[in-house]
C-alpha positions as a printed Julia matrix, in Angstrom:
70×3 Matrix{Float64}:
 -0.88    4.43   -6.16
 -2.9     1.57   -7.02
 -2.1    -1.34   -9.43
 -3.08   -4.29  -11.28
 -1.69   -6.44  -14.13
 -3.1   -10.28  -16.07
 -0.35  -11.98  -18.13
 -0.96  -14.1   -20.71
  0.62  -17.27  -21.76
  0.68  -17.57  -25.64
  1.14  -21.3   -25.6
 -1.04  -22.44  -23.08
 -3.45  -19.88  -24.53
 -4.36  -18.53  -20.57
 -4.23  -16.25  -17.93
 -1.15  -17.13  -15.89
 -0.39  -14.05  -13.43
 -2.6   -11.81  -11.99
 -1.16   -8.85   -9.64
 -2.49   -6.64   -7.38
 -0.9    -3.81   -5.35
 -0.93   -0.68   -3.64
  1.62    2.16   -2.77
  3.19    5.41   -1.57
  5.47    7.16   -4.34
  7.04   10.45   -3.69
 10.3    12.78   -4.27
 12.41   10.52   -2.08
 10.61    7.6    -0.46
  9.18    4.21   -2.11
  6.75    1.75    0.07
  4.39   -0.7    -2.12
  3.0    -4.2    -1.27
  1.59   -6.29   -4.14
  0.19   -9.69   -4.24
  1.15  -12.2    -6.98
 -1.07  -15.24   -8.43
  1.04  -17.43  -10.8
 -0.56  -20.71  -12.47
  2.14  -23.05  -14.19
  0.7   -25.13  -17.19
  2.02  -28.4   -18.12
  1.31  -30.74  -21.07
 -2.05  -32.6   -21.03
 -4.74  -32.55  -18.64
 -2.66  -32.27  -15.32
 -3.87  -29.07  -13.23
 -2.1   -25.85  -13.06
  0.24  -25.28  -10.42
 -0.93  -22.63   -8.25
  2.16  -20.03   -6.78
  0.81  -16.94   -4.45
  4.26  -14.42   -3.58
  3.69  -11.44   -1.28
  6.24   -8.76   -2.49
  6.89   -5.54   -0.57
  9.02   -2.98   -1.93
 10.64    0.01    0.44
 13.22    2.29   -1.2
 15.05    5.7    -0.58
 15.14    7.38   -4.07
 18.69    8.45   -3.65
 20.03    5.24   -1.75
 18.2     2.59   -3.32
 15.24    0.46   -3.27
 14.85   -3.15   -1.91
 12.44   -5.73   -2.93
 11.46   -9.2    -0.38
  8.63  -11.69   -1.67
  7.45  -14.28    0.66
């Protein structure tokens, strides 16, 4: 599985998250990694605020799944 998301923000009027990932789904067994670009507007001119979050995912269907970002 591959993904890839944009979110917009409706008052700033911009792109402020873009993801990309990739995966292995099956019956029973979750493992995905995905890479996370956040921007954080503020009032006036002053530039964005830049955030970059590593997320990987493993999970046993019937156990659970756990998410860390770093």
């Amino acid at each position: 599985m591959v993904t890839g998301s944009a979110r917009w923000d409706l008052e700033a009027n911009k792109i402020n998250q873009y993801v990309v990932g990739a995966g292995y789904v099956d019956d029973c067994f979750v493992l995905a990694a995905n890479y996370v670009i956040a921007y954080n507007y503020s009032a006036g001119t002053t530039p964005p605020v830049l955030n970059k979050t590593y997320l990987l995912t493993i999970g046993l269907r019937s156990i659970g799944v756990n998410s860390v970002g770093f």
